[in-house]
VEXTI-10926 format. One record per residue (C-alpha): x, y, z; residue in three letters. Coordinates in Angstrom, 2 decimals, padded with zeros to 5 digits, always signed. Example, Ala and Ser with C-alpha at 12.3 -4.5 7.8 and 13.67 -1.06 7.14 Angstrom:
<recs>
@px: +012.30 | py: -004.50 | pz: +007.80 | nulum: ALA
@px: +013.67 | py: -001.06 | pz: +007.14 | nulum: SER
</recs>
This chain:
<recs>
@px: +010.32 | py: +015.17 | pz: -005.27 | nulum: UNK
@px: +008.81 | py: +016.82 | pz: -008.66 | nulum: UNK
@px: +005.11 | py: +016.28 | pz: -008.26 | nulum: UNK
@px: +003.74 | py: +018.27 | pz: -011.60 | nulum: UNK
@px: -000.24 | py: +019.28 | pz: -011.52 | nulum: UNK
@px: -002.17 | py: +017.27 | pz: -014.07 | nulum: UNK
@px: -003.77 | py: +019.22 | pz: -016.96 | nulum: UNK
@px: -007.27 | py: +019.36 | pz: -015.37 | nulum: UNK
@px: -010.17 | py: +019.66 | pz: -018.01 | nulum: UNK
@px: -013.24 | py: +020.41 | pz: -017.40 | nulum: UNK
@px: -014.57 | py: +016.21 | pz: -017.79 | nulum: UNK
@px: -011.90 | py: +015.92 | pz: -015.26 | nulum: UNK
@px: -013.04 | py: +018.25 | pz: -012.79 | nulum: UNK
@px: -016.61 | py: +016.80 | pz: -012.69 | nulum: UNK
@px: -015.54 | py: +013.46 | pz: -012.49 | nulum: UNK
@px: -013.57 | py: +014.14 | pz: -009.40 | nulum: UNK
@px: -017.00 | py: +015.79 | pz: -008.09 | nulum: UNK
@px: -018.55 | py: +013.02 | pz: -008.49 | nulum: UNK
@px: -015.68 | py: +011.01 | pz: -006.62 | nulum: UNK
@px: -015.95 | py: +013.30 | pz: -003.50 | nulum: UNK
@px: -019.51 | py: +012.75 | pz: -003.46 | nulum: UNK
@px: -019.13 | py: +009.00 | pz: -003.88 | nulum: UNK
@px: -021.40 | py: +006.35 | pz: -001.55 | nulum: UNK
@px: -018.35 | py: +006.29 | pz: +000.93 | nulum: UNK
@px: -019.52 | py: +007.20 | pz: +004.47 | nulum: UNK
@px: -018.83 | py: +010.67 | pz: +005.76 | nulum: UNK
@px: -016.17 | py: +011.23 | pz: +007.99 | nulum: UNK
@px: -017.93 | py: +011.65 | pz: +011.56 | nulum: UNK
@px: -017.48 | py: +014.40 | pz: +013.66 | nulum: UNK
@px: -016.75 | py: +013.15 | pz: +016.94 | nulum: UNK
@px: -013.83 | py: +011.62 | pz: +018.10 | nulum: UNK
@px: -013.78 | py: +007.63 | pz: +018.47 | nulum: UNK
@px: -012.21 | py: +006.49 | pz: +021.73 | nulum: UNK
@px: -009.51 | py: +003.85 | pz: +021.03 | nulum: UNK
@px: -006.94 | py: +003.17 | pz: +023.36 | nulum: UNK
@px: -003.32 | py: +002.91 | pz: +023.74 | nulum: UNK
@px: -002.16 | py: +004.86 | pz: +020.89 | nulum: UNK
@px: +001.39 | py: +004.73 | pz: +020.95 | nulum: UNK
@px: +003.12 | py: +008.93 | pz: +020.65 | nulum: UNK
@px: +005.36 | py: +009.44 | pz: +018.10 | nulum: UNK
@px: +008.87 | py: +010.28 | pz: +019.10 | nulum: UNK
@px: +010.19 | py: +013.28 | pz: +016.58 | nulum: UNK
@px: +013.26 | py: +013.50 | pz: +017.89 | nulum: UNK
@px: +013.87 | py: +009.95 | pz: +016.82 | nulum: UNK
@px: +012.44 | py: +010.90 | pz: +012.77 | nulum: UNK
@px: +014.32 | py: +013.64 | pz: +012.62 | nulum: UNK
@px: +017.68 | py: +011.47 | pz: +013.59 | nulum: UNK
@px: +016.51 | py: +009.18 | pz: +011.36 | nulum: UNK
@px: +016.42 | py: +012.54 | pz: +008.39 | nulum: UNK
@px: +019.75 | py: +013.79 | pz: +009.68 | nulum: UNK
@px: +021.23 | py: +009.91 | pz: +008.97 | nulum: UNK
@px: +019.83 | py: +009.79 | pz: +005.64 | nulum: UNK
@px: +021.52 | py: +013.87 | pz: +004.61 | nulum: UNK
@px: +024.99 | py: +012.90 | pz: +006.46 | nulum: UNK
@px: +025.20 | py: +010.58 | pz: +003.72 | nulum: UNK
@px: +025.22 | py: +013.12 | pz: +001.31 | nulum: UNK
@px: +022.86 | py: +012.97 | pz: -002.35 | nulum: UNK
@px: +021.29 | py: +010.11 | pz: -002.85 | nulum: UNK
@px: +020.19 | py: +010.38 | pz: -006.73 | nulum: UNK
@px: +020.59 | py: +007.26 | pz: -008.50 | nulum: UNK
@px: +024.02 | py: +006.01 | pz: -009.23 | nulum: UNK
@px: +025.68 | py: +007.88 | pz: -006.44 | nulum: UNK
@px: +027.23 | py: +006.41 | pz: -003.20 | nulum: UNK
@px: +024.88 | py: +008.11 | pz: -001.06 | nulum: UNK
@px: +022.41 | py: +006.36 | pz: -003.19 | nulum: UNK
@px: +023.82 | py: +002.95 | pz: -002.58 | nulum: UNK
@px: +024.47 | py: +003.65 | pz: +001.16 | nulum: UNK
@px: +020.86 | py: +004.41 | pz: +001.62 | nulum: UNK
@px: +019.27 | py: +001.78 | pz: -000.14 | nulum: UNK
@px: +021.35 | py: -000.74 | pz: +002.17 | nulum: UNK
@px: +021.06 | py: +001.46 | pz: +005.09 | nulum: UNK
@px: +017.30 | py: +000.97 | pz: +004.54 | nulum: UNK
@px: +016.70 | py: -002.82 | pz: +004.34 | nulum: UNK
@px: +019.24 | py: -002.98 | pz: +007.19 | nulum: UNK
@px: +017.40 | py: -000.27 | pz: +009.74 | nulum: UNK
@px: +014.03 | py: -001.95 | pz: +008.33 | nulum: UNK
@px: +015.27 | py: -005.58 | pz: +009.57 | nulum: UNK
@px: +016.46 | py: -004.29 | pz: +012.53 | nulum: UNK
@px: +012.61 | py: -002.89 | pz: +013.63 | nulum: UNK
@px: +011.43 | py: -006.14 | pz: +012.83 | nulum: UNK
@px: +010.14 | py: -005.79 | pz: +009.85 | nulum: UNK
@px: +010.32 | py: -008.36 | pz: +006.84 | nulum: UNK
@px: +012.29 | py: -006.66 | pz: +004.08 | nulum: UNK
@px: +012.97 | py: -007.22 | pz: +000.39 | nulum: UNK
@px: +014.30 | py: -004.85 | pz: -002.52 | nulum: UNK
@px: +012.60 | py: -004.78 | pz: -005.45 | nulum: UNK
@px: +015.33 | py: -004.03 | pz: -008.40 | nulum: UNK
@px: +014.45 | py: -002.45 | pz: -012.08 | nulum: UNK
@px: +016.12 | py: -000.91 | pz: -014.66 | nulum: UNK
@px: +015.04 | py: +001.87 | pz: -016.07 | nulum: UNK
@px: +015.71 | py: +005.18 | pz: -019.02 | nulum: UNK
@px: +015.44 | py: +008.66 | pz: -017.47 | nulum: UNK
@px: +014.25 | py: +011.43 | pz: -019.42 | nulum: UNK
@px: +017.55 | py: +011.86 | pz: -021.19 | nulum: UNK
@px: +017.69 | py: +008.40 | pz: -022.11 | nulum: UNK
@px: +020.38 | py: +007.29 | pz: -019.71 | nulum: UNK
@px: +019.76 | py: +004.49 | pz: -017.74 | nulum: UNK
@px: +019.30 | py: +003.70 | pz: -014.34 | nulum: UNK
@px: +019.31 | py: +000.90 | pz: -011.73 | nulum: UNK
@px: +017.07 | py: +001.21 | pz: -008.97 | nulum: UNK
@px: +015.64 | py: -000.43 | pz: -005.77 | nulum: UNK
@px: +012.06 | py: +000.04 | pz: -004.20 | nulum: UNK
@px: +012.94 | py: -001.23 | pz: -000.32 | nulum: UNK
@px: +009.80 | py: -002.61 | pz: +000.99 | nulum: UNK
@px: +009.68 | py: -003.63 | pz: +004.85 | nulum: UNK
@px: +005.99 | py: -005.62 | pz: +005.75 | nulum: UNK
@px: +005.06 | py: -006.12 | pz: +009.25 | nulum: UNK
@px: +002.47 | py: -009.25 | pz: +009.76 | nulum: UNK
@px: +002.41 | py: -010.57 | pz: +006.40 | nulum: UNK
@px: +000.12 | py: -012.96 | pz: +006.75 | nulum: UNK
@px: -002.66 | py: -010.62 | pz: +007.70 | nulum: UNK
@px: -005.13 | py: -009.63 | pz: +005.12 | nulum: UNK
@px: -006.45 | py: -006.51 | pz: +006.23 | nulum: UNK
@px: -003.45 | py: -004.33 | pz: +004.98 | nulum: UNK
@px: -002.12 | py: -000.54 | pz: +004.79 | nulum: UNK
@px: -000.15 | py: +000.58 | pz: +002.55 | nulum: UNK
@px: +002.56 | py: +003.47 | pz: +003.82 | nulum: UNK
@px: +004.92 | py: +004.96 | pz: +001.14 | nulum: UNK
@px: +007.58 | py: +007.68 | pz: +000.98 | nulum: UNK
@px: +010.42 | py: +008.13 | pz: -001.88 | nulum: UNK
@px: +014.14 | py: +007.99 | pz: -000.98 | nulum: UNK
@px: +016.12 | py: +009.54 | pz: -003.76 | nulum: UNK
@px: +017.10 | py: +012.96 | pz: -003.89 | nulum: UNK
@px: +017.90 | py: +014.91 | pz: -007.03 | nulum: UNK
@px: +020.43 | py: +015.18 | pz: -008.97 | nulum: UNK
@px: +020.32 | py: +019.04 | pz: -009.82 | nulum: UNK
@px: +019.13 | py: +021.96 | pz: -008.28 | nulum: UNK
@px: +017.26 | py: +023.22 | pz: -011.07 | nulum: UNK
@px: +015.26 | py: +025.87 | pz: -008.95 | nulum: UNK
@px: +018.03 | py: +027.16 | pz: -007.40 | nulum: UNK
@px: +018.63 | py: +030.73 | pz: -007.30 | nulum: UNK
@px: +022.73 | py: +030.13 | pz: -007.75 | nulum: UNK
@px: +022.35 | py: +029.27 | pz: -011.66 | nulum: UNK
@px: +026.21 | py: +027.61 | pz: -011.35 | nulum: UNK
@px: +025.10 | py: +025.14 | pz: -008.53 | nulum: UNK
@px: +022.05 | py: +024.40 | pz: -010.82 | nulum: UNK
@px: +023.43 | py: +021.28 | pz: -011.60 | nulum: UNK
@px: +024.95 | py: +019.84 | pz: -008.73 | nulum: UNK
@px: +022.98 | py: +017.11 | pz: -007.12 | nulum: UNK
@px: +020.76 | py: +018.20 | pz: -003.59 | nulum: UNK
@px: +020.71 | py: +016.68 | pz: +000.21 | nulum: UNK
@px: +017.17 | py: +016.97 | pz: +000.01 | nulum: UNK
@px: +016.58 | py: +016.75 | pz: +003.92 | nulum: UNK
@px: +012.85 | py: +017.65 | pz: +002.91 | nulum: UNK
@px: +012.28 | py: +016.43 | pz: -000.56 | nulum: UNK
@px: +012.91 | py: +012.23 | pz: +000.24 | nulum: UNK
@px: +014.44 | py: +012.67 | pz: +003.79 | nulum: UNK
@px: +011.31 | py: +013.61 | pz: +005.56 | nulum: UNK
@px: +008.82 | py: +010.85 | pz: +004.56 | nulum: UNK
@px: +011.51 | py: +008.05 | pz: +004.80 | nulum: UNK
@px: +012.24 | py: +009.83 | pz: +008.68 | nulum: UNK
@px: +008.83 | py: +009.64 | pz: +009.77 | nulum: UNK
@px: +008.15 | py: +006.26 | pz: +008.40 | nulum: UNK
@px: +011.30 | py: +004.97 | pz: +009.82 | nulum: UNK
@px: +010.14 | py: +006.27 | pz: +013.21 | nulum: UNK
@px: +006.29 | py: +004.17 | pz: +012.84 | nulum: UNK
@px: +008.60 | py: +000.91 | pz: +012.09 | nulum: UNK
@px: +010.03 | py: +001.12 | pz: +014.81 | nulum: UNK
@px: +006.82 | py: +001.65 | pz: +017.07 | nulum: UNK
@px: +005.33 | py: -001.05 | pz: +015.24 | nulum: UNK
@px: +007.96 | py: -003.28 | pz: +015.96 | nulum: UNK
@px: +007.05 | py: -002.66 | pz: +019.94 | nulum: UNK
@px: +003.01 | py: -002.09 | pz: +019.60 | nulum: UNK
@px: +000.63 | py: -004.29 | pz: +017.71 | nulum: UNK
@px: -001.23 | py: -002.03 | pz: +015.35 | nulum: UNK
@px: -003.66 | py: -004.76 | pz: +015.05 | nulum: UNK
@px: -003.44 | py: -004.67 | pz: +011.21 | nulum: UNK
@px: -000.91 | py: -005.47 | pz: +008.97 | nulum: UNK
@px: +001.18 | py: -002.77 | pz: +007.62 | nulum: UNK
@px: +003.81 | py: -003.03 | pz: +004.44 | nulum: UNK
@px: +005.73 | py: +000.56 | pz: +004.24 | nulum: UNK
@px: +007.49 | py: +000.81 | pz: +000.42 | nulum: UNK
@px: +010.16 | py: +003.59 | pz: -000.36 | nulum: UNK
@px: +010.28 | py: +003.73 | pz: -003.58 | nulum: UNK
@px: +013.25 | py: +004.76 | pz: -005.62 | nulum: UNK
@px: +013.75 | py: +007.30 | pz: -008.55 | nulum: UNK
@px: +010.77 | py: +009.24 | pz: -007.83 | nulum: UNK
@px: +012.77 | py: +012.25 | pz: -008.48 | nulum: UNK
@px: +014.73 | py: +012.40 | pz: -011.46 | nulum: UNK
@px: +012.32 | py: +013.72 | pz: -013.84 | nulum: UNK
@px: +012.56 | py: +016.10 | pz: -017.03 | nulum: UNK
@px: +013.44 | py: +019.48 | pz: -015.88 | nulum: UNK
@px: +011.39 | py: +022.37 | pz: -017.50 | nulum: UNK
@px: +009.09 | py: +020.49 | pz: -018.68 | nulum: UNK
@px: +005.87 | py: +019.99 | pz: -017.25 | nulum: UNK
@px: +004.18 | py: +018.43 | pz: -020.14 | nulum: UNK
@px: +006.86 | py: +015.06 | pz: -019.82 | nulum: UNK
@px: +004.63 | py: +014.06 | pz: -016.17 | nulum: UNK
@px: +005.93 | py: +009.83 | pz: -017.17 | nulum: UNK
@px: +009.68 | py: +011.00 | pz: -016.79 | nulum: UNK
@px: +009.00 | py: +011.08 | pz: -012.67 | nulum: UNK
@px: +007.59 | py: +008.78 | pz: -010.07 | nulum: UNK
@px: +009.71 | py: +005.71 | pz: -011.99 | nulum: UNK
@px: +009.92 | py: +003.42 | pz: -008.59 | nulum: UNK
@px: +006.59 | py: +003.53 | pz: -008.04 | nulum: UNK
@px: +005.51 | py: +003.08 | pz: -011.94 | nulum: UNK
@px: +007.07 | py: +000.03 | pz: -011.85 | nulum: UNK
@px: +005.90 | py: -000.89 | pz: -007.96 | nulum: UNK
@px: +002.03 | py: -000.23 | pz: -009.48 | nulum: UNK
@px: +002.73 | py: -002.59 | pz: -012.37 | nulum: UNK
@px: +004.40 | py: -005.34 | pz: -010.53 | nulum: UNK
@px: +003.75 | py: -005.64 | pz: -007.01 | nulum: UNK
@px: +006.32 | py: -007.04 | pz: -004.74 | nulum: UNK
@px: +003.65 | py: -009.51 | pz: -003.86 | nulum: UNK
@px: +001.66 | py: -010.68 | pz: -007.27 | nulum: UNK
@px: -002.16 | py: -009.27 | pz: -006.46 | nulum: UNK
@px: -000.72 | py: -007.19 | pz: -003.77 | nulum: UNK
@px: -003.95 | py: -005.25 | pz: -002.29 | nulum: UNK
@px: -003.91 | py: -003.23 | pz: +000.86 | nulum: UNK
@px: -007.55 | py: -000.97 | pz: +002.08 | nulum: UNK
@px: -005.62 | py: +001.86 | pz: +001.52 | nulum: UNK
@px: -002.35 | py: +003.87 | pz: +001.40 | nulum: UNK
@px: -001.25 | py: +007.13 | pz: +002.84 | nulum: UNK
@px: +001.90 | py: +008.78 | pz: +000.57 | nulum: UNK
@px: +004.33 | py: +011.28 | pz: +002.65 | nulum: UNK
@px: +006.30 | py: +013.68 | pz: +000.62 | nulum: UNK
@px: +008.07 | py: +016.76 | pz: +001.84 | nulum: UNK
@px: +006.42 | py: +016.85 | pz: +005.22 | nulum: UNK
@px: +009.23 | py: +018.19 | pz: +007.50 | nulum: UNK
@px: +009.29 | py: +021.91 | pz: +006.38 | nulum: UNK
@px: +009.05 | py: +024.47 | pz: +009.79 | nulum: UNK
@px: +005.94 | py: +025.90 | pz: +007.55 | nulum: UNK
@px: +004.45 | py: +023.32 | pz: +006.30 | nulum: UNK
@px: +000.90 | py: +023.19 | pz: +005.03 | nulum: UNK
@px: -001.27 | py: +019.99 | pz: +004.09 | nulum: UNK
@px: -003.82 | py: +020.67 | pz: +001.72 | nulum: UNK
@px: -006.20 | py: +018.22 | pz: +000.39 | nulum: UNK
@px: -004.64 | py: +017.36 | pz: -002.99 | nulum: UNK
@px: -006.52 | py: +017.00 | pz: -006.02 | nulum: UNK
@px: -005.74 | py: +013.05 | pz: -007.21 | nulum: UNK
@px: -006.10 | py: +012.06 | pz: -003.50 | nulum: UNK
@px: -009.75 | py: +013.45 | pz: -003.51 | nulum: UNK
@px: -010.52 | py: +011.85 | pz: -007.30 | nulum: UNK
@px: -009.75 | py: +008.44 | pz: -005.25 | nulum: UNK
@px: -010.16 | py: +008.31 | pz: -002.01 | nulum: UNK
@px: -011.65 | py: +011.57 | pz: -000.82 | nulum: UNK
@px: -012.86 | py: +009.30 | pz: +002.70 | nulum: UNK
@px: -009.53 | py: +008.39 | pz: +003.20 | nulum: UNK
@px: -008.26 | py: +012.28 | pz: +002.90 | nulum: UNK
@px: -011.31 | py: +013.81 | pz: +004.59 | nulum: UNK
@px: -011.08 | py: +011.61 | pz: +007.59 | nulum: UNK
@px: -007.25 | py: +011.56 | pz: +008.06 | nulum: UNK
@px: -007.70 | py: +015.69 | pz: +008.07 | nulum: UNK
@px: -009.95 | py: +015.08 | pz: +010.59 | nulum: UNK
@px: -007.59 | py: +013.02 | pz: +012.50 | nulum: UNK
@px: -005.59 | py: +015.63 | pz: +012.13 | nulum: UNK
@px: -007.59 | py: +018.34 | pz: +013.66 | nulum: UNK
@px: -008.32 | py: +016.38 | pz: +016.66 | nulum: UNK
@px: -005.18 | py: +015.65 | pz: +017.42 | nulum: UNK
@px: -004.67 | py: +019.53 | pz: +017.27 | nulum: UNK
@px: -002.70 | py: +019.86 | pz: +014.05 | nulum: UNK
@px: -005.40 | py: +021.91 | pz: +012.22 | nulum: UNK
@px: -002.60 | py: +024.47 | pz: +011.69 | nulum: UNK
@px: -000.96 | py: +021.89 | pz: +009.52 | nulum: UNK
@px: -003.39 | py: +020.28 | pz: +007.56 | nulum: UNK
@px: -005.15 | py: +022.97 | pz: +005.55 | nulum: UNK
@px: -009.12 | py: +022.10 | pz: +004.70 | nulum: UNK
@px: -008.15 | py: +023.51 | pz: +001.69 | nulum: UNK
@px: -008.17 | py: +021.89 | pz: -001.84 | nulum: UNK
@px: -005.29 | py: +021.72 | pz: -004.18 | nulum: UNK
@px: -005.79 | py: +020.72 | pz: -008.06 | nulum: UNK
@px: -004.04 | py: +017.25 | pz: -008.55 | nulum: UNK
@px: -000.59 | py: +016.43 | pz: -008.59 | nulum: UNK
@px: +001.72 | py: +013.59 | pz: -010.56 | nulum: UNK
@px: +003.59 | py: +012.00 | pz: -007.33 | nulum: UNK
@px: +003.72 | py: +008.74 | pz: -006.68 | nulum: UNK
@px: +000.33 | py: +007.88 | pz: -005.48 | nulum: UNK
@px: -000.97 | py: +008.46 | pz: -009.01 | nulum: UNK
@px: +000.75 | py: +005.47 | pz: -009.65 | nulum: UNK
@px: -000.55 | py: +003.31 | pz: -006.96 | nulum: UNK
@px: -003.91 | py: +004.19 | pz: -007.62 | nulum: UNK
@px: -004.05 | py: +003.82 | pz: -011.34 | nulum: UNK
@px: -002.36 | py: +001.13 | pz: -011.58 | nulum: UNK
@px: -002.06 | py: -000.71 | pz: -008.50 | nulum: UNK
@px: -005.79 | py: -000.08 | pz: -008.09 | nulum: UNK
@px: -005.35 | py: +000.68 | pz: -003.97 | nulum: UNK
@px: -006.83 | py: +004.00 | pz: -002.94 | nulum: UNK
@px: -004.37 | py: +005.89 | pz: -001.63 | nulum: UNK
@px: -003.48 | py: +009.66 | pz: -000.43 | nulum: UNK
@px: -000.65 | py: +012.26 | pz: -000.58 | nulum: UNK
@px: +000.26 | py: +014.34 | pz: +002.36 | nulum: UNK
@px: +002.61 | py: +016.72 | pz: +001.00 | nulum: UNK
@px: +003.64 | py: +020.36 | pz: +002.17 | nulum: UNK
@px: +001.81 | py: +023.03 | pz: -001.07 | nulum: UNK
@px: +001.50 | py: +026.47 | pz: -000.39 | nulum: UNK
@px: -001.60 | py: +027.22 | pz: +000.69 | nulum: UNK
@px: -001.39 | py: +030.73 | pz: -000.79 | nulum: UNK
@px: -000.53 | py: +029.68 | pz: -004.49 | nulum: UNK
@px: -001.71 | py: +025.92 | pz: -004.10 | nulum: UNK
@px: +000.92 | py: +025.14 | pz: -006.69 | nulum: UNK
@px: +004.36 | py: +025.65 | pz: -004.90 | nulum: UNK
@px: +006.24 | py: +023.57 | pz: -002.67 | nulum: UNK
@px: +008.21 | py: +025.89 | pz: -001.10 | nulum: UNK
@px: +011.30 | py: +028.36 | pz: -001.41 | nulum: UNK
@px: +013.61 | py: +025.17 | pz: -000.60 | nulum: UNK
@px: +012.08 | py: +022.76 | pz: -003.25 | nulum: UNK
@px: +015.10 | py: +021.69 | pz: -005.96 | nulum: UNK
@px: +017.66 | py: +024.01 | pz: -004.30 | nulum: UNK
@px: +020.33 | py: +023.61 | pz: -001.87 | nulum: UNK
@px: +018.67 | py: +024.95 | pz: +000.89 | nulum: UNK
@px: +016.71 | py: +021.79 | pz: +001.19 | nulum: UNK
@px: +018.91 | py: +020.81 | pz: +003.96 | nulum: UNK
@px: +018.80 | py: +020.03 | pz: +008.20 | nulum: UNK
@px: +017.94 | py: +023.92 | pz: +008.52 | nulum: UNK
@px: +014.62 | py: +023.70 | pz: +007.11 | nulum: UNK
@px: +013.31 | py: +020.17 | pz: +009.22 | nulum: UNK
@px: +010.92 | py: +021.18 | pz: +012.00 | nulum: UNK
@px: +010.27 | py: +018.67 | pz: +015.12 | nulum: UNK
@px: +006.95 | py: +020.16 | pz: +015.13 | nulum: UNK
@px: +005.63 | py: +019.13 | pz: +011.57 | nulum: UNK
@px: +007.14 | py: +015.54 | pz: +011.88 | nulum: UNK
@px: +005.46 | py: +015.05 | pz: +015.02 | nulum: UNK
@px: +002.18 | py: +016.91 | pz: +013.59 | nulum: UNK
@px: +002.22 | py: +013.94 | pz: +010.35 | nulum: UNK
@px: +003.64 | py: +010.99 | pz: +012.64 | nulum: UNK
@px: +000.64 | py: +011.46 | pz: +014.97 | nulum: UNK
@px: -002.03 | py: +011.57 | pz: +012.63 | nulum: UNK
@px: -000.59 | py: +008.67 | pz: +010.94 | nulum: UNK
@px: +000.18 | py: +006.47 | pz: +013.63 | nulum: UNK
@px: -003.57 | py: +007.36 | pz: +015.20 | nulum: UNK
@px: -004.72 | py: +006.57 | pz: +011.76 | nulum: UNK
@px: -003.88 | py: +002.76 | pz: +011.91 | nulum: UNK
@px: -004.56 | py: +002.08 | pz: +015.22 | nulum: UNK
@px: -008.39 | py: +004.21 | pz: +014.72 | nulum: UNK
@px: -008.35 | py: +001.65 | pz: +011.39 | nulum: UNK
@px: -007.62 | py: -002.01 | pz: +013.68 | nulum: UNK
@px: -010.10 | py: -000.20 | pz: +016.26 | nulum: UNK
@px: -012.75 | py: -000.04 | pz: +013.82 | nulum: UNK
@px: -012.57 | py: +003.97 | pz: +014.02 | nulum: UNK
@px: -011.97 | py: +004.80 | pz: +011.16 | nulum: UNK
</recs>
C-alpha cells in the first residue's frame, strides 16, 4: 500500500474542523450492552495472511496475482457469501497497462441497511524503500501491506457466514491499490486504481452502504492506529466511536487518540466519489505520524513481521462494530 499525505492548506485544515465538529452525535462514553458478539479467531486471519504470501507477489500481471484473485472469489463463496469480480483496465504511472479485478463478496443483499468493509489485495511490484538498492526492483510478499486487511476480513466472512450480524455487510478487495509512481508524491492519481474505478462505478449502480471501515497494514507486532486525517474530514463519528470501541475492548494500546494529517488510500476514493463515509485503520507511526513502518515497500514485509495480537486487536473492534451497529449501539 502507498497511501501519500494530501497537500493540506490552510482552507483545508479548517474545513476538516468544521467536519469534526459537524451535527453528528458524540460518541458516548459508556459501553452499550449488546449480546452475543461473536470473538474473532486470529489464528484463523493470520492462516488466512500466510495463504495469501505462500503464493508469492501478487502485483498485477503476476501468477500470484491471478492465484489470489481466484483464490478470493472461491474462499468468499465458500463462507457464504455472494461473490462477483469487477474487471477494468487500466494505465499505471508508466503508461503500461493493466488488467485488474475488485472481488466483492455481499452477505444479505437484499438488506438495505449496509456496511461497507474494504481491504486491497495486490502487493507491489518493487521494493523501492528497501535498504538493498539491487532488490529495489524486485516485486514484495507484502504479508503486511495487502495480506493483513484481506486476512482479517477473510476471518469476519467467515463468522458472518455462522452469526447473523443483523445488517447486511458487502466486503470489496480492491485491486491495484499499490502500484503507484515511485518518488513522487505529487502523482497521488497513479495509486488506489481499484478503488477509483469501484467509487465511479459501483458493482451495484447507486450502491450506498451507512458507512465503511478501510483496513490497510494492520498486522505489524507494533502497530499503531491513529486517527487519520481524510477519515476525520468525513466521518469523524464513525472514527471517534470505532476508537472507542477500541478502547473498551482493551486495545487502547493500538489505536492511538492521536491525529494524523490525511492520507491518499483508498477510502479517499470511496468517499469522494462513491459519496459513503468511510474510515482507514492503518498502522502510522505515532512518533513521525507520516511513516508506515521500517517494513513498508521492502522485503521484510513478510510472515516475520504479522502479530496475532494486532489482528485480533482490529478483528475485535470490527466485528463488535457491526453487531453494536444492528444493536442500535452504535
Amino acid at each position: 500500500m502507498k497511501a501519500h499525505f494530501l497537500r493540506f492548506s490552510l482552507f483545508g485544515f479548517v474545513v476538516l474542523l468544521l467536519a469534526a465538529c459537524s451535527s453528528e452525535p458524540e460518541a458516548v462514553s459508556t459501553t452499550p450492552t449488546v449480546d452475543n458478539i461473536p470473538s474473532f479467531n486470529r489464528d484463523s486471519a493470520y492462516n488466512y495472511i500466510q495463504q495469501q504470501v505462500d503464493m508469492g507477489p501478487r502485483d498485477p500481471g503476476s501468477e500470484g496475482h491471478k492465484q489470489v484473485t481466484e483464490w478470493l472469489v472461491t474462499t468468499l463463496a465458500g463462507h457464504g457469501a455472494e461473490v462477483m469480480k469487477q474487471p477494468f483496465t487500466t494505465r499505471l504511472y508508466d503508461n503500461s497497462v493493466a488488467y485488474g479485478n475488485n472481488v466483492i463478496g455481499s452477505y444479505y443483499p437484499d438488506r438495505k441497511h449496509r456496511i461497507l468493509l474494504c481491504a486491497h489485495f495486490d502487493t507491489r511490484r518493487v521494493a523501492d524503500y528497501d535498504p538493498n538498492e539491487s532488490r529495489q526492483n524486485e516485486p514484495i510478499l507484502g504479508a503486511d501491506d495487502g495480506g493483513s486487511g484481506v486476512g482479517v476480513l477473510m476471518e469476519i466472512a467467515r463468522i458472518i457466514n455462522q452469526e447473523d450480524p443483523g445488517v447486511g455487510v458487502d466486503i470489496v478487495f480492491f485491486d491495484i491499490e499499490d502500484q503507484g509512481n515511485p518518488g513522487d508524491d505529487h502523482d497521488v492519481s497513479s495509486w488506489c486504481l481499484g478503488s477509483q474505478h469501484w467509487g465511479s462505478s459501483p458493482h451495484v449502480p447507486g450502491y450506498k452502504a451507512r458507512f465503511g471501515i478501510l483496513l490497510d497494514m494492520v498486522g505489524h507486532k507494533n502497530a499503531r492506529f491513529m486517527k487519520e486525517g481524510v477519515s476525520m474530514q468525513y466521518a469523524p463519528y464513525i472514527t471517534n466511536r470505532v476508537w472507542e470501541i477500541a478502547t473498551q475492548q482493551g486495545y487502547g494500546r493500538y489505536f492511538d487518540p492521536g491525529q494524523t494529517g490525511p492520507l491518499t488510500d483508498d477510502h479517499y476514493y470511496v468517499n469522494t466519489l462513491a459519496g459513503i463515509p468511510t474510515i482507514d485503520i492503518i498502522h502510522v507511526d505515532p512518533n513521525t505520524g507520516k511513516t508506515f513502518g521500517p517494513h513498508w515497500h521492502t522485503h521484510d514485509d513478510n510472515m516475520d513481521i504479522i502479530s496475532k495480537s494486532t489482528l485480533k486487536a482490529v478483528g475485535q473492534t470490527v466485528l463488535t462494530t457491526l453487531w453494536y451497529e444492528s444493536g442500535g449501539a452504535f
